[in-house]
N, C-alpha and C positions, 0 to 999 in steps of 0.2 A: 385561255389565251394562247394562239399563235406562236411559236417560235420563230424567230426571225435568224436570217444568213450568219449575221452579223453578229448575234450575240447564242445561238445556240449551244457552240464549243466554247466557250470563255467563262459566261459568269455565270455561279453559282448563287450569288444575291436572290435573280429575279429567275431563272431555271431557265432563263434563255430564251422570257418573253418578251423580255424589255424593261416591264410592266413591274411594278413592288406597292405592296398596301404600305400605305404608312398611317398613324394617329396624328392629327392635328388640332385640341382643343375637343378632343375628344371624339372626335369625327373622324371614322375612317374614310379615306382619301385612296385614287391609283393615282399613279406617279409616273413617271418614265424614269426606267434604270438609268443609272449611272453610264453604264457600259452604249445600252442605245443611243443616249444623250450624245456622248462623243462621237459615233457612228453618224449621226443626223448632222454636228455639227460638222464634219468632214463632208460629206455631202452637198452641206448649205455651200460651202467653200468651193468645192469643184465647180459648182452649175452657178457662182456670183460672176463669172466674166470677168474676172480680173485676170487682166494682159501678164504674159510669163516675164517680162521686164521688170516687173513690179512685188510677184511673188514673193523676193525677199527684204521687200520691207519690214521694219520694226520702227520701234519710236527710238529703240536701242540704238539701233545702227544707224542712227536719222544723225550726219555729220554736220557740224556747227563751224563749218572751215574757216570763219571769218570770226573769231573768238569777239575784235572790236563793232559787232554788228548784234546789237541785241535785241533785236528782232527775232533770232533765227532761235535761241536760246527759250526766247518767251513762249514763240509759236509751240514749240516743242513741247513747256510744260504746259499750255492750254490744253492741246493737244490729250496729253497723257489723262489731264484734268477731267476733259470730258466724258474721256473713256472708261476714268471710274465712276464715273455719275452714272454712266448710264444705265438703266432707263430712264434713269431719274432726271437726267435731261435733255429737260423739254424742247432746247432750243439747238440746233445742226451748227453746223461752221460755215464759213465765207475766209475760204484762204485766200489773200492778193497779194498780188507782186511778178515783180519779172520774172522772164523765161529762167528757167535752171535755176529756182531759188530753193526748191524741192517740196511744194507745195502738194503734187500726187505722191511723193514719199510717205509723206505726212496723213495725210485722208487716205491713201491704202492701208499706210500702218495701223490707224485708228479703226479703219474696218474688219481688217484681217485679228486684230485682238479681242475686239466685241465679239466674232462670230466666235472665236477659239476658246474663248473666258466665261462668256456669260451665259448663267443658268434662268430660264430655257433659250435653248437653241435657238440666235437671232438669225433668219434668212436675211441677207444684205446683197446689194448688187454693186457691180460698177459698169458705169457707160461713161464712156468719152462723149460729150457732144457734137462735135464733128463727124464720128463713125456714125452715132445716131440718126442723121440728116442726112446722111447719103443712103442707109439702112431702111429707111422709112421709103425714099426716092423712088429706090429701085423696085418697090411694091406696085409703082405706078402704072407699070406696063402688064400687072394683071398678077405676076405673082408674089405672093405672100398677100399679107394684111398691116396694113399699121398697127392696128388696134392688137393684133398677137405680139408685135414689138415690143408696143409700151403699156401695156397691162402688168407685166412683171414687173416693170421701173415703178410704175406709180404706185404698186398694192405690194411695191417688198417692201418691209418693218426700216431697212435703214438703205439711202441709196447715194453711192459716190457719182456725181457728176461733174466731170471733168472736162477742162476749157471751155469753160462759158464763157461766150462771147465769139469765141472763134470763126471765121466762116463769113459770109458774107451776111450784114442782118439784113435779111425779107424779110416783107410782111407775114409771108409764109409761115418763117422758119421764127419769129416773134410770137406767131399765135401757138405755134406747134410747144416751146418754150414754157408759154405761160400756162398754158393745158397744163403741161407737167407739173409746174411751182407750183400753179393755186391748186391744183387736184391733193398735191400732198400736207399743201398747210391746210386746206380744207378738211382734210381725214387726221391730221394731227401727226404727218412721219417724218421721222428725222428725215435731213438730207444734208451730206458736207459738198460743198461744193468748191470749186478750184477755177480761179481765171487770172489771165494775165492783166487785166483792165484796172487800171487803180480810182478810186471817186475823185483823187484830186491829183489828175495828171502834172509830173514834175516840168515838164518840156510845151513849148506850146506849141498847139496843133496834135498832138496826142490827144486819141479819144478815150472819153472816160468811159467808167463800166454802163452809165445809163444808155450813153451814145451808143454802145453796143448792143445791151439790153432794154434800152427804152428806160421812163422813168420809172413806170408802172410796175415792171418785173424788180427794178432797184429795190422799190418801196417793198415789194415782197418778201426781197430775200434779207432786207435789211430784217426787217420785223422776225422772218424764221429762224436765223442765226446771228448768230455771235461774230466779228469780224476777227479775223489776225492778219495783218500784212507784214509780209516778207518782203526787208529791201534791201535785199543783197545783190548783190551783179550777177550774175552768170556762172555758177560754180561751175557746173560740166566745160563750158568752154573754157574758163580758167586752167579746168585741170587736164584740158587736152592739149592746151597751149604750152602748161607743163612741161609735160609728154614731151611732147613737140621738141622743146627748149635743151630736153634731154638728153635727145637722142640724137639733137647735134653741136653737142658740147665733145 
């Protein structure tokens, strides 16, 4: 076996392949070291696109600033809930509710601890929906490929996709959508997703998430995940309002 960068100076377990025999039932087995395992999982982490805004998410630091709002408390242990199941569960998330409720807090934290926890190293991604739609666009005049875009989204093991619904809904930008959803419940991969769109608009004339996503993509993502809705106001704007309030007192 190969010695690799990363683990040649370090460990002495595997001599610095990676690599360790172990017995399982009597069967010997190679295994990935310990020491590579953290090494891959670091790796998985840099090339998942998750925005430097976001990086220090935790489920930890996930602020519950409205104590009388329980909602924000539940999401949270749902949240944690899933993250020890997994792989063992089957079913992704459906975060809703208003802007600033910290619903990408939440689906980063829960990515960023599956890829850092869990043995073997999960590859995870995150794409905002909006960047993706323009990402894809600008292929039109010849460079790049769609199909190079979204080959990582739809064949990574867990994938964050964030503000569904956003953006104007084309027929286009529908078909392009459902590609993604049926392609992953199709192959069986998780996916958490985050939108601001709630199923039963409080306000009328507010569109719901189908109005956004069509029924057909509803009925998907209802079936692939688990819902938690966040109904809290606007924490960032609250807490700039704060600020604000503060600084001229």
């Amino acid at each position: 076996m190969m010695k690799t960068r990363e683990t040649e100076k370090t460990c002495s377990r595997c001599d610095g392949t990676g690599w360790i025999l172990v017995e399982e039932d009597g069967v010997e087995l190679v295994k990935r070291c310990e020491c590579a395992e953290g090494s891959l999982r670091e790796r998985n982490l840099e090339q998942a696109g998750i925005p430097t805004r976001y990086r220090h998410c935790t489920l930890d630091s996930f602020e519950i600033w409205n104590p009388e709002d329980p909602t924000l408390a539940k999401a949270q242990r749902s949240v944690q809930e899933f993250v020890d199941l997994y792989p063992k569960s089957e079913k992704g998330l459906l975060l809703m509710g208003p802007v600033g409720t910290g619903k990408t807090h939440l689906a980063v934290a829960a990515l960023q601890q599956i890829m850092r926890e869990k043995a073997p190293a999960v590859r995870g991604r995150f794409a905002d929906f909006t960047s993706l739609v323009l990402e894809i666009q600008m292929t039109f005049n010849g460079s790049g490929s769609s199909q190079e875009i979204l080959r990582p989204l739809v064949e990574t093991e867990l994938l964050v996709l964030d503000e569904l619904g956003a953006g104007k809904p084309t027929p286009w930008v529908m078909d392009l959508l459902y590609y993604m959803v049926n392609t992953r419940y199709l192959d069986g991969r998780v996916t958490i997703f985050t939108t601001n769109f709630s199923d039963f608009p409080k306000a009328s004339g507010e569109e719901s998430l189908a109005d956004r996503v069509s029924h057909r993509i509803r009925s998907r993502l209802f079936e692939m995940c688990r819902r938690l809705e966040l109904r809290g106001i606007d924490y960032r704007a609250e807490r700039l309002a704060s600020r604000e309030w503060g600084r001229q007192r």
